[in-house]
N, C-alpha and C positions, 0 to 999 in steps of 0.2 A: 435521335428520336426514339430509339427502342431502352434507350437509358432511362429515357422519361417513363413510358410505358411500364415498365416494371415498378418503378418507383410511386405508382398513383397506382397502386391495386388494392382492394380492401376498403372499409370503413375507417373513420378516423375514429379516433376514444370520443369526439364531439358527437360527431351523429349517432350513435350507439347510445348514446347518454340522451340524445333526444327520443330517442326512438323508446327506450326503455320508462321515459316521462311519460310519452303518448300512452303506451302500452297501458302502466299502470294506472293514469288518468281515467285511460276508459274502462279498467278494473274496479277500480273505486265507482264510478258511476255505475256500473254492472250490479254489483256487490250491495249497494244500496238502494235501486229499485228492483230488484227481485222479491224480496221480502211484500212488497206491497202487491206483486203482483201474485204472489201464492197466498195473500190475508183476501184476496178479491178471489181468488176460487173459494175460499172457507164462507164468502156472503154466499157466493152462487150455489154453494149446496147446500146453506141455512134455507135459501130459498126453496129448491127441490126438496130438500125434506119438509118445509111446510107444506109441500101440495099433497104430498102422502100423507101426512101427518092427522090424526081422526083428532086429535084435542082442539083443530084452528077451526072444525067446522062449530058454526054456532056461535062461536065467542064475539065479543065486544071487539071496535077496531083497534084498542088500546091493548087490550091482553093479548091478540095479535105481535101488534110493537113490544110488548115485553116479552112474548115468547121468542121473538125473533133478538132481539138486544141480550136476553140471559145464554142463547145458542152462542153469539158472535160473540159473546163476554168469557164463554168457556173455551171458546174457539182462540181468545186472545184476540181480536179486532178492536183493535181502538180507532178507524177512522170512520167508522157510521155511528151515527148517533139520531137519537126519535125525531129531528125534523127531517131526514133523507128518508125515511120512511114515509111511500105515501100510500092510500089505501083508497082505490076509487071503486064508488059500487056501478056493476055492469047486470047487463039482463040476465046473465047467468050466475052472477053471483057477484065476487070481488077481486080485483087485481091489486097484490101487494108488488112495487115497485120499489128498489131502494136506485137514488140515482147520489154520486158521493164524490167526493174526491181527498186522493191522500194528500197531505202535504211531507215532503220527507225533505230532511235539512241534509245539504249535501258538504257545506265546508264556509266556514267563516257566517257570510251573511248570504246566502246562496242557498236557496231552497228549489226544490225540483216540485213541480203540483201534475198529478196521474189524475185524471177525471174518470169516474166510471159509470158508464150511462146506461139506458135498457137493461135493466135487471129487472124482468119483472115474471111474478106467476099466478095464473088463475085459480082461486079457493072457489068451491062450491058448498 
């Protein structure tokens, strides 16, 4: 019995080769939604910098959306675009909201979809 014992110690080369699968499976999944999620902090400080910003007071709700689209265009955001943009006017003024979702292709025909919602700030 202790013959045996010795003999069944360790990992085989099979599981170690599964495990190094899993491993890098969820690397590649890691490795490709991170990107989306550091392009959705660059909307959320297009956002915060619009409420500081002195050029958004006054303007049309369209120059709004393009001052927010040429920010995110410099910023490299390709997953917003002028219908996620919405602009509703309130008694204090206007809440610009962008609500979006990335779509990110993850392998073969397998697409990953990140939704990003409440993103929103008050212009007065």
């Amino acid at each position: 019995m202790s013959n045996t014992l010795k003999s069944q110690r360790g990992m085989t080369a099979i599981s170690m080769l599964v495990i190094f699968v899993m491993v890098g499976f969820i690397f590649m999944i890691v490795a490709k939604l991170v990107p989306t999620y550091f392009a959705h902090f660059k909307v959320e400080s297009a956002l915060k910098n619009l409420a500081s910003d002195n050029r958004a007071e006054g303007i049309s709700d369209k120059e709004v959306k393009s001052l927010i689209l040429k920010k995110l265009d410099v910023d490299d955001v390709d997953f917003v675009t002028e219908k996620d943009i919405v602009i509703t006017k309130t008694s204090t003024g206007r809440t610009v909201s962008i609500d979006y979702e990335a779509r990110v292709p993850m392998f073969a025909n397998v697409d990953a979809v990140v939704k990003f919602n409440n993103n929103s700030v008050e212009l007065r």
